[in-house]
C-alpha positions in Angstrom: -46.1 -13.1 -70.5 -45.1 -9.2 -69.7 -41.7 -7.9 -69.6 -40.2 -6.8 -66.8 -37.8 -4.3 -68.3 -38.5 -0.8 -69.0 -38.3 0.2 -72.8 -35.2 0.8 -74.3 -33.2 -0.9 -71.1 -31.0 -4.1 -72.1 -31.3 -7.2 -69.8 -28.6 -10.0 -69.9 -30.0 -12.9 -71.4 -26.4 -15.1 -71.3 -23.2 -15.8 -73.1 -22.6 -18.7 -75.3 -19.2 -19.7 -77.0 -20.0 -21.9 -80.0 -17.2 -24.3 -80.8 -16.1 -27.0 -83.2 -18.3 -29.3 -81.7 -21.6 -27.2 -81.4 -21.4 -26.3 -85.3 -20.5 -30.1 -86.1 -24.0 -31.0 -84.0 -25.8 -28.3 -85.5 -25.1 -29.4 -89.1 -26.2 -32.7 -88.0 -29.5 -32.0 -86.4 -30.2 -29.0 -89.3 -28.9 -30.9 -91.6 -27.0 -27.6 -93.0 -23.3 -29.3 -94.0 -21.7 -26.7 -96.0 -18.2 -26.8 -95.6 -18.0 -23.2 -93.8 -19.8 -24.9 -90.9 -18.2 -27.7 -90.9 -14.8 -28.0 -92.3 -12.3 -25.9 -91.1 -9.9 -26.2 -94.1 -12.4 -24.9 -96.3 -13.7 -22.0 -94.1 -9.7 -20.7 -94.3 -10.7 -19.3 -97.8 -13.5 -17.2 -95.9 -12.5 -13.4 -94.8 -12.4 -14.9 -90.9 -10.6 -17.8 -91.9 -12.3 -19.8 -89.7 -15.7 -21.9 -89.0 -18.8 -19.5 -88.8 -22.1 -20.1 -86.8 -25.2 -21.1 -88.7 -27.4 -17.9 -88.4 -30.6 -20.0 -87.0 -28.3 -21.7 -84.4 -27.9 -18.1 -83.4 -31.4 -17.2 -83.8 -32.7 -20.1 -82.0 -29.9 -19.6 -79.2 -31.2 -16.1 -78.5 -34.9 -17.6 -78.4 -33.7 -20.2 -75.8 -32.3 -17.9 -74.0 -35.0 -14.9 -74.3 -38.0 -18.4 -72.8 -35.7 -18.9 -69.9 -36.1 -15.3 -68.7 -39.4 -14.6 -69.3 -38.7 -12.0 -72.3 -41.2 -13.6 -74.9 -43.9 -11.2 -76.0 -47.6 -11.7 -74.9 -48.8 -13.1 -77.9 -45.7 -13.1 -79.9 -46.9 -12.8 -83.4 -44.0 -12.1 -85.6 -40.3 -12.8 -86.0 -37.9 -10.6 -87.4 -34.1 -11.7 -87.5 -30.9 -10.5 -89.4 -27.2 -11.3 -89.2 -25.4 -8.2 -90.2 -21.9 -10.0 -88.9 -20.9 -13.4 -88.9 -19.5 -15.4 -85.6 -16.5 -17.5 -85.6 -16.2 -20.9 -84.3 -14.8 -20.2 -81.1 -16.5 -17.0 -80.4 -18.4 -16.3 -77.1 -21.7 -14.3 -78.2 -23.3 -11.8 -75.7 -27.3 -11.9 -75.6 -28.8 -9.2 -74.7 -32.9 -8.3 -75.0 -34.6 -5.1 -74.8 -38.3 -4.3 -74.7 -39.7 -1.1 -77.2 -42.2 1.3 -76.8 -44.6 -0.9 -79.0 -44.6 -4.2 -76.7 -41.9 -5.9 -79.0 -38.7 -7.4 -77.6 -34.9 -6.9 -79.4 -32.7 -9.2 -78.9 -29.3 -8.4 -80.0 -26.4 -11.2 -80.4 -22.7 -9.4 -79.9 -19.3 -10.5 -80.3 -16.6 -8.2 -78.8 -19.3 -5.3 -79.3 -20.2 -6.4 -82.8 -23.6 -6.8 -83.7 -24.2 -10.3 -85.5 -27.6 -11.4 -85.0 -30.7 -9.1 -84.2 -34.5 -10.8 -83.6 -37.2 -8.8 -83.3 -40.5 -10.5 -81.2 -43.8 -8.4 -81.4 -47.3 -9.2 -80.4 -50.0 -8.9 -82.9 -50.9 -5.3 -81.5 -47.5 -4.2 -81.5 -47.1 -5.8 -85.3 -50.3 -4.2 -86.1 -49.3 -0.8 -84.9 -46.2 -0.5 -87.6 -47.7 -2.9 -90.5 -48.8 -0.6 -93.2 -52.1 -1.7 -94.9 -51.9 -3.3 -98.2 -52.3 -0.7 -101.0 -55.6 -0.3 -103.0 -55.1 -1.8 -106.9 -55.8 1.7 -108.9 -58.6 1.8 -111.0 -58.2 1.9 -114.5 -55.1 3.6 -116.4 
């Protein structure tokens, strides 16, 4: 599937607000209990002082979301993902995906403007393109 987005351009992918109840049925289906998930008292000793999102219910959010529009790389070969901020229960998350030079697809996850979850989708080509190749074992010392 091609993208229809010129490189480097951000397409809305959607908005999501993840409550209470969407982190208590995530920790069912994941099976993923801990208490900052899940327990509101507990997550008050956190520095938000509230309930965060599990990361992969952001990561697989932002993959729902990415299918629906047609943003999956032909041949999507890798995955990349990091949460540099957390989200609060509560929060509504932005989703927005871009396509690169190389073929792959960013998908950035922002609350208020603050980056909290970024996936990275390449092809196999575009994978190959930046994949260094494995380093030769010297010979002999």
């Amino acid at each position: 599937m091609e993208t229809d987005i010129p490189a480097q351009q951000s397409q809305l992918l959607g908005e999501r607000a993840f409550l209470a109840q969407d982190l208590a049925w995530f920790a069912e289906v994941s099976l993923d209990r801990n208490p900052i998930h899940t327990d509101p008292v507990a997550a008050r000793r956190l520095l938000t002082g509230t309930q965060l999102a599990h990361g992969s219910h952001l990561l697989l959010t932002a993959l729902e979301l990415a299918l629906e529009q047609g943003m999956i790389p032909a041949g999507a070969a890798s995955l990349r993902c990091n949460y540099p901020n957390p989200v609060s229960v509560g929060d509504t998350v932005r989703f927005t995906a871009s396509a690169t030079m190389d073929g792959s697809v960013r998908i950035d996850a922002e609350v208020r403007g603050l980056l909290c979850c970024q996936v990275t989708l390449a092809s196999a080509l575009s994978e190959a393109a930046v994949t260094p190749s494995p380093a030769m074992p010297s010979q002999g010392s």
